[in-house]
TORKOLNU-197238 format. One line per 5 residues: number of its first residue (from 1); their letters; for each residue x, z negated, y of C-alpha. Coordinates in steps of 0.2 Angstrom, whole numbers. Each point is the difference from the previous one (the first is absolute). Example, Ala and Ser with C-alpha at 12.3 -4.5 7.8 and 13.67 -1.06 7.14 Angstrom:
<nutors>
1> AS> 62,-39,-22; 6,3,17
</nutors>
This chain:
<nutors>
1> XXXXX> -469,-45,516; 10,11,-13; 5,-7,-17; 16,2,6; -3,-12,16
6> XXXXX> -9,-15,-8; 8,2,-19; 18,-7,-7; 6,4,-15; -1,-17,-7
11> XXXXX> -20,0,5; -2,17,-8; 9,-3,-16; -11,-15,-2; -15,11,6
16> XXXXX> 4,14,-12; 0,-14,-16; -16,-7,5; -6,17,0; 4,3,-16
21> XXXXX> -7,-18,-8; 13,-12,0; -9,-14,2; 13,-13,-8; 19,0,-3
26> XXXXX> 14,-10,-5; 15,-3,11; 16,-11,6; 0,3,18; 15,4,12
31> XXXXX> 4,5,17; 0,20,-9; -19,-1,-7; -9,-15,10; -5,13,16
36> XXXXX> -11,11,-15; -6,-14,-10; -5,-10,17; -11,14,4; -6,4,-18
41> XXXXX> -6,-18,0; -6,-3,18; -10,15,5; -5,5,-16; -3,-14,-12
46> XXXXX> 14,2,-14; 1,-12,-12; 18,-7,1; 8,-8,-17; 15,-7,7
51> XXXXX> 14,-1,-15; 14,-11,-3; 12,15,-3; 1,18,2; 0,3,-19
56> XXXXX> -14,-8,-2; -10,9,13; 2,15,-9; -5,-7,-16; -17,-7,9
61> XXXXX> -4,19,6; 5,6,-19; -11,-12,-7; -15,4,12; 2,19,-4
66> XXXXX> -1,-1,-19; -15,-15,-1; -7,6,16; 0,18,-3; 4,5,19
71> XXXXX> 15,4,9; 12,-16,1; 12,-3,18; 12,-14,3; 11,-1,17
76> XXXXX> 18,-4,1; 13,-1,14; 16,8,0; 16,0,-9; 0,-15,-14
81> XXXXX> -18,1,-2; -1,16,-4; 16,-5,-13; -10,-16,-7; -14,10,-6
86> XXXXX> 8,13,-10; -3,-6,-17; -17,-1,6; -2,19,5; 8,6,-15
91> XXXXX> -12,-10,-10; -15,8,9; 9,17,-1; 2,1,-17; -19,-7,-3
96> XXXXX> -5,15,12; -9,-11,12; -7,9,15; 7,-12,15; 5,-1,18
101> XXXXX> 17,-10,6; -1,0,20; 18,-4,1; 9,-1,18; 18,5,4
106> XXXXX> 12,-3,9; 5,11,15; 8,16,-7; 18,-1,4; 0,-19,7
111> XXXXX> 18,-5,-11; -3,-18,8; -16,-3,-7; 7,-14,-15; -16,8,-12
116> XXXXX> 2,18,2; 2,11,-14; -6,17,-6; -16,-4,-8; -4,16,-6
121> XXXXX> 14,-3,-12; -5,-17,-6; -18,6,-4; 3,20,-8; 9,-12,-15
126> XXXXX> -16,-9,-5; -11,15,-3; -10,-3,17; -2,13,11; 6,-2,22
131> XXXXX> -10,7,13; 7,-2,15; -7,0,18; 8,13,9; -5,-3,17
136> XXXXX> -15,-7,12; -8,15,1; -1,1,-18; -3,-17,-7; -20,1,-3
141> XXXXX> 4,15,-11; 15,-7,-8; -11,-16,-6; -13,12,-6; 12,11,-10
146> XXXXX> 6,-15,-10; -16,-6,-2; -3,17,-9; 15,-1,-9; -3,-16,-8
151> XXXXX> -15,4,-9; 6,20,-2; 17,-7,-9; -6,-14,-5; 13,-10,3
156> XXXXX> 6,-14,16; 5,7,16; 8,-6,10; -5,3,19; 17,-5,11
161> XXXXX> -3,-3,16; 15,0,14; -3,-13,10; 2,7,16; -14,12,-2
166> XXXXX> -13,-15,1; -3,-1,18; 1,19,2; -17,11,5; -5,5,-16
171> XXXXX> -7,17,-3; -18,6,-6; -2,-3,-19; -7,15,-11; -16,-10,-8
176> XXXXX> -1,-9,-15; 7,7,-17; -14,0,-14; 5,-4,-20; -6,17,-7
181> XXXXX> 4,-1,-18; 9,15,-8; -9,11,-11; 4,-4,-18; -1,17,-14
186> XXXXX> -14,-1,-11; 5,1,-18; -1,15,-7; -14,6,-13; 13,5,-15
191> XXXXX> 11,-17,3; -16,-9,-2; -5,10,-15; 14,-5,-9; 1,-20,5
196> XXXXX> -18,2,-9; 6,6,-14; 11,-14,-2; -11,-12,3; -11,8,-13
201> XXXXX> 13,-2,-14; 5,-19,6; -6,-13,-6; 8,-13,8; 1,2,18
206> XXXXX> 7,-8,16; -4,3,19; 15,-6,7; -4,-2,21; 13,0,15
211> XXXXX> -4,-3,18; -3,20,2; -15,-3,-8; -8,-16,7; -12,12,8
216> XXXXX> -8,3,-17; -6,-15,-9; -17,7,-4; 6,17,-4; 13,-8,-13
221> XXXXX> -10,-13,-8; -14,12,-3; 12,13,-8; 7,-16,-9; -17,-3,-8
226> XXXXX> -3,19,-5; 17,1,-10; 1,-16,-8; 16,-7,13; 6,-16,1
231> XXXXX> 4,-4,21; 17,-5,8; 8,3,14; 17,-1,7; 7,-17,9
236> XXXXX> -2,4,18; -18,7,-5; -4,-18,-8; -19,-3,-1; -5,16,2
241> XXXXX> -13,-1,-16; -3,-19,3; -18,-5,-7; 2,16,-15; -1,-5,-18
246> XXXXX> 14,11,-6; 11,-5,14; 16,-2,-9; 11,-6,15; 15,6,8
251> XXXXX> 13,15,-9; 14,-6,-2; 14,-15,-1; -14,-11,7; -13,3,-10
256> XXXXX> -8,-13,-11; 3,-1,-21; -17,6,-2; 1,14,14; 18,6,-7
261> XXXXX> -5,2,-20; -16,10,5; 9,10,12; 16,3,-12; -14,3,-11
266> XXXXX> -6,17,9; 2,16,-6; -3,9,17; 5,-6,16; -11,5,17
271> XXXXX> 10,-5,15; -8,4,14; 7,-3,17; 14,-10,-6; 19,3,1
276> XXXXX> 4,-5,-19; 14,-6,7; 12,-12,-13; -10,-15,4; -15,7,-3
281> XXXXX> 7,8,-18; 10,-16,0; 14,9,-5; -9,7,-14; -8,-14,-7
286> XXXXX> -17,7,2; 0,16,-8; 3,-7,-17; -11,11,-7; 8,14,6
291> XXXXX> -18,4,9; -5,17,8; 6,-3,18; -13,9,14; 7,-1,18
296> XXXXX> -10,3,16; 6,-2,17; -1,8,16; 17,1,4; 8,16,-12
301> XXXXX> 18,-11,2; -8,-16,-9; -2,10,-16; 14,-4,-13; 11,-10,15
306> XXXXX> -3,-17,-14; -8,5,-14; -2,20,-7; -16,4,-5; -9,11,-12
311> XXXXX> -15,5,14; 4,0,17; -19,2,13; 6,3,16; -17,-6,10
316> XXXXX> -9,-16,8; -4,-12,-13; -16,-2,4; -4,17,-2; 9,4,-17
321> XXXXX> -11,-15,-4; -16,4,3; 5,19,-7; 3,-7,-17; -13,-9,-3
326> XXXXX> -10,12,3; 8,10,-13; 7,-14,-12; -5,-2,-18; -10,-15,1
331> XXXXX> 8,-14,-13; 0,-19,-4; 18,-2,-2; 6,-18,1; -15,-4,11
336> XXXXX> -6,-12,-12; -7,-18,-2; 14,-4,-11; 13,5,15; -12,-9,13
341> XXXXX> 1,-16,-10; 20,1,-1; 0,3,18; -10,-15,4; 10,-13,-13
346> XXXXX> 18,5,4; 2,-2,17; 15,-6,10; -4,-19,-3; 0,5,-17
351> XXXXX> 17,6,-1; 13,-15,0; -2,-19,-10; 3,-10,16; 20,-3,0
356> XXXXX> -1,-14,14; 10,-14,-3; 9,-16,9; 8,9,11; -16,12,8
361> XXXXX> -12,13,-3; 0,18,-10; -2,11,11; -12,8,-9; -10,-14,-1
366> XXXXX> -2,0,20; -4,17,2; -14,-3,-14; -6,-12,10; 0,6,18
371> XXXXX> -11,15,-9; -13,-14,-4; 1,-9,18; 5,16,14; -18,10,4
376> XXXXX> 2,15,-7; -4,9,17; 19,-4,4; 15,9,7; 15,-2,-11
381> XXXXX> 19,1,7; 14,-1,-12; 17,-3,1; 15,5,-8; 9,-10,-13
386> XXXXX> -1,-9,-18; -18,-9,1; -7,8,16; -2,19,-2; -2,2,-20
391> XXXXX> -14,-13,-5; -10,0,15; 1,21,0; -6,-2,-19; -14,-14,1
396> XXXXX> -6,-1,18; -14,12,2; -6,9,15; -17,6,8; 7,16,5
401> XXXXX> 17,9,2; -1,-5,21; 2,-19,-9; 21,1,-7; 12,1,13
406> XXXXX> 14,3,-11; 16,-1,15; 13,3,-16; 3,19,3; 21,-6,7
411> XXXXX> 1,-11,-14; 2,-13,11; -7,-18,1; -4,-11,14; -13,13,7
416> XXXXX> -16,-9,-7; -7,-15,14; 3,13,13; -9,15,-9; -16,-11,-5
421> XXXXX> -2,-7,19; -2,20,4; -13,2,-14; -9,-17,5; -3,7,17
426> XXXXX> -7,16,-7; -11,-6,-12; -4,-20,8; -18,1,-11; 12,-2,-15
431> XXXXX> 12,-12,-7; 17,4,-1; 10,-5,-15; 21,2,5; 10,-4,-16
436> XXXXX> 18,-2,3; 15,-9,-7; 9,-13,8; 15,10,3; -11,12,9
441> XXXXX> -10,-13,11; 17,-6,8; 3,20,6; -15,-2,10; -8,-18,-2
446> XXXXX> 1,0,22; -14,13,-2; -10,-16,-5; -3,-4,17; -7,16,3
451> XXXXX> -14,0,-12; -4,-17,6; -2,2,17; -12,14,-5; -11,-11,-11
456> XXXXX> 2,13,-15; -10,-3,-16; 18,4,-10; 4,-10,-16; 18,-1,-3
461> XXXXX> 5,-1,-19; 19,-6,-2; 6,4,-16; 15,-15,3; 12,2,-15
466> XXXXX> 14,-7,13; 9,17,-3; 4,18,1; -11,0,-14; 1,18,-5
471> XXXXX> 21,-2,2; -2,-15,-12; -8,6,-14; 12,15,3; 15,-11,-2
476> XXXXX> -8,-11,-13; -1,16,-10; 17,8,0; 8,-18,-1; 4,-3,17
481> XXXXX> 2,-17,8; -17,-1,11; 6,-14,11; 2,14,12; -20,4,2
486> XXXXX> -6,-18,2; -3,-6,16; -9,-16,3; -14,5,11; -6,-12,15
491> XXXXX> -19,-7,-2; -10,16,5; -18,-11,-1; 10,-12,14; 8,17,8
496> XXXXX> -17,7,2; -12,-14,6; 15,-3,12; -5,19,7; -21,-6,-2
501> XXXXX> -4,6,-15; -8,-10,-14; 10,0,-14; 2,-8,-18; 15,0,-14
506> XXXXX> -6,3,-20; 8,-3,-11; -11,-1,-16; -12,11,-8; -14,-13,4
511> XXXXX> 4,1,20; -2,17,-2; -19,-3,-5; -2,-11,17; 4,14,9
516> XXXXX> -16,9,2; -8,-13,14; 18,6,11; 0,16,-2; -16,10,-7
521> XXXXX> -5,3,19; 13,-7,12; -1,-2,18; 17,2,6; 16,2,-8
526> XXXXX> 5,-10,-15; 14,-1,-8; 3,-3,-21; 16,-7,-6; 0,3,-20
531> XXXXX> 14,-6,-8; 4,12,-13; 12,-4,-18; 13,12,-1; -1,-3,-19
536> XXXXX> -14,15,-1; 6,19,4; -13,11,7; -7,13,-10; 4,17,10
541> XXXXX> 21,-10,1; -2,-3,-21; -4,17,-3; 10,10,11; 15,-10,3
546> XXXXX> 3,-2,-19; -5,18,-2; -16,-7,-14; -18,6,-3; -12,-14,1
551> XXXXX> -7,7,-16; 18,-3,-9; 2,-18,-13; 13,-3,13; -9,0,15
556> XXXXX> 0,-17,7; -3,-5,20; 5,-20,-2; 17,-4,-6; -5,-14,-11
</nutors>
């Protein structure tokens, strides 16, 4: 019998994923998507996370591509499911996340049909690319070609699929398509040259890491120790040097008060695969000392997009790494026990007097202490917002840059629950900490249900201030009336044993410390209610909203 004969296209889209790996993805099903997805599961064993909303699919397969390190897909009938997960795709565009969309569609020219639109038009907007399947003959090759395109672009892609081409006769596919990674340009010998000369006449340094240069741990941390460099690393590559001595933490506005005077400190600046974009210079702050600034990257266009550069190494990291220390006066530099013993007694937990009062916690003081009680081989997802993305970005660590899912690249909030059930999946042998706000929670609290019915081993922090807390403190400081931003919230401890999780409300710095028996290896889902005081401003919103330097008289994060 001929492909042709026995082979619909429903079954050969569905063949043609499996083919290429897709062993789990996230969906709300429809009449558009269920003839692939019944297949995908029945004859070929898919593991089927079944979302509460279209939205939230999408974040699940953003958050299994970042912890997970593999290609994310999530399924969505036509019409206003493709509309409900826009924010979604825009998030996981602009966080480059290689990812598949298997979205139906509604017969092309059916006016009737109450969920038509053009879909290409909705998707081009969030930065996502559309490959359409242009007939049955075609429809193996088309789902190969985005597949290819996801991780060549890296970016979503949307595969839309009509959906009277299902029951068609699907033609012969072109084989699988294999991830070859493109050739990066070795540096060259006279760039190299120079960054060793100044690194020679330096005598603070700082290796400053972004996500383009993950790949080279050892090769950095062994150039570190020939040239006297103090570690750090961008956000999004967040726990890239755990376990170093002279790890100084993140570059940047989330950096911790020890990690920002030594870097501020530095009188040359390495940044090696890293965009040194405004956050990472946060806006300036870090070059204080007006340092040497050494850019490599392997992309010509990244250099002097942020930040201009004195040195600019056109090259994999890795490489220009291993190069250098080769060649690299060998040097001391800050490398010394007196740094190692400041590093070790000014951590995050030593940052901020507990401000807790009557009314609930600092939030610092519950990110200090979900530190102590969370395992530290954890996966971390942050939300956006006053409490949620700033301290717990600052003093949560991670075991590795796969651990922070950081779904904040749109600015928006609300992306959170969703985001960490994806990276739950991906990485089920460790625990994953979600801290949102409770303005975020209520965008996608349904999601709950979700990551109970999958028995996830997820700890859900709500930072509950009963506000818009980041639109208080905004009000509150240009002398607005906050009425506006706070909202009583219902009982989220009730709400989530409701859904089956176990669940518990804190209120008090002593609660905190009980914690550890809940949530230091959970079995399933659970759910933390602390109730915050909105007496005590984060640091990050003290600094950059009233435009102070943490090192100014002035400076003060509590109001009282």
């Amino acid at each position: 019998m001929s492909w042709e004969a026995r082979m619909r296209v429903a079954e050969a889209v569905a063949g043609a994923l499996a083919e290429h790996g897709v062993s789990c993805l996230f969906g709300v099903l429809g009449d558009g998507n269920l003839p692939i997805l019944d297949v995908l599961v029945r004859e070929h064993g898919a593991d089927y996370v079944a979302a509460a909303r279209e939205d939230g699919a999408v974040l699940m397969a953003d958050g299994y591509a970042r912890a997970g390190g593999r290609l994310g897909v999530a399924t969505v009938t036509h019409g206003p499911a493709l509309t409900n997960a826009v924010t979604a795709l825009t998030e996981a565009a602009r966080a480059g996340t290689p990812m598949l969309l298997v979205a139906a569609d509604t017969p092309p020219g059916d006016r009737r049909n109450p969920q038509a639109i053009d879909q290409g038009d909705v998707v081009r907007p969030t930065g996502a690319g559309v490959q359409w399947v242009h007939s049955a003959e075609s429809a193996v090759a088309d789902v190969v070609l985005a597949i290819r395109r996801a991780f060549t672009e890296r970016r979503p892609i949307v595969l839309n699929v009509p959906t009277p081409l299902l029951a068609l006769a699907a033609g012969a596919g072109p084989g699988t398509f294999r991830e070859d990674r493109t050739p990066v340009p070795v540096p060259r010998a006279e760039e190299v040259a120079r960054v060793a000369e100044a690194l020679g006449r330096a005598e603070r340094p700082v290796i400053v890491a972004g996500r383009g240069a993950a790949h080279a741990r050892d090769e950095l941390v062994a150039l570190a120790e020939r040239t006297g460099a103090l570690l750090a690393t961008t956000l999004k590559a967040k726990g890239l040097f755990t376990g170093e001595p002279f790890d100084v933490g993140v570059c940047g506005g989330f950096a911790t008060a020890i990690g920002r005077e030594l870097i501020r400190e530095s009188d040359l600046l390495l940044a090696m695969g890293a965009g040194l974009n405004s956050f990472t210079v946060d806006g300036g702050r870090m070059l204080a000392g007006n340092p040497v600034i050494v850019h490599n990257d392997v992309r010509p266009a990244a250099f002097d997009a942020w930040t201009p550069a004195d040195l600019r190494v056109l090259g994999d990291a890795g490489a220009l790494a291993a190069m250098l220390t080769e060649v690299a006066e060998p040097k001391t530099g800050r490398r010394t026990a007196e740094t190692a013993r400041r590093l070790t007694e000014n951590g995050y937990d030593t940052e901020h007097p507990d401000g807790s009062d009557e009314t609930g916690l600092d939030p610092h003081t519950v990110v200090a202490a979900l530190e102590r009680i969370v395992p530290r081989e954890r996966t971390l997802v942050v939300e956006g917002g006053h409490a949620a993305l700033s301290e717990p970005c600052r003093g949560l660590s991670v075991p590795d840059p796969s651990g922070l899912v950081f779904p904040v690249n749109f600015g928006s909030i609300g992306l959170g629950l969703a985001s960490a059930i994806g990276a739950a999946t991906a990485r089920p042998e460790r625990v994953t900490l979600a801290v949102t706000g409770d303005g975020a929670l209520m965008m996608n609290l349904a999601e709950l249900d979700t990551a109970v019915r999958r028995g996830l081993r997820l700890v859900v922090v709500v930072m509950n201030d009963g506000a818009f807390g980041y639109e208080y403190h905004n009000m509150l400081h240009r002398g607005m009336d906050v009425g506006l931003s706070v909202i009583p919230r219902p009982d989220f401890a009730a709400v989530a044993r409701a859904f089956g999780a176990t669940a518990v409300t804190v209120r008090t710095p002593g609660e905190l410390d009980d914690l550890k028996g809940l949530i230091a290896d959970p079995s399933g889902p659970v759910l933390v209610d602390a109730r915050l005081t909105r007496a005590v401003r984060t640091r990050w919103f003290a600094e950059h909203e009233n435009g102070l330097d943490p090192a100014d008289p002035d400076f003060r994060p509590r109001y009282r």
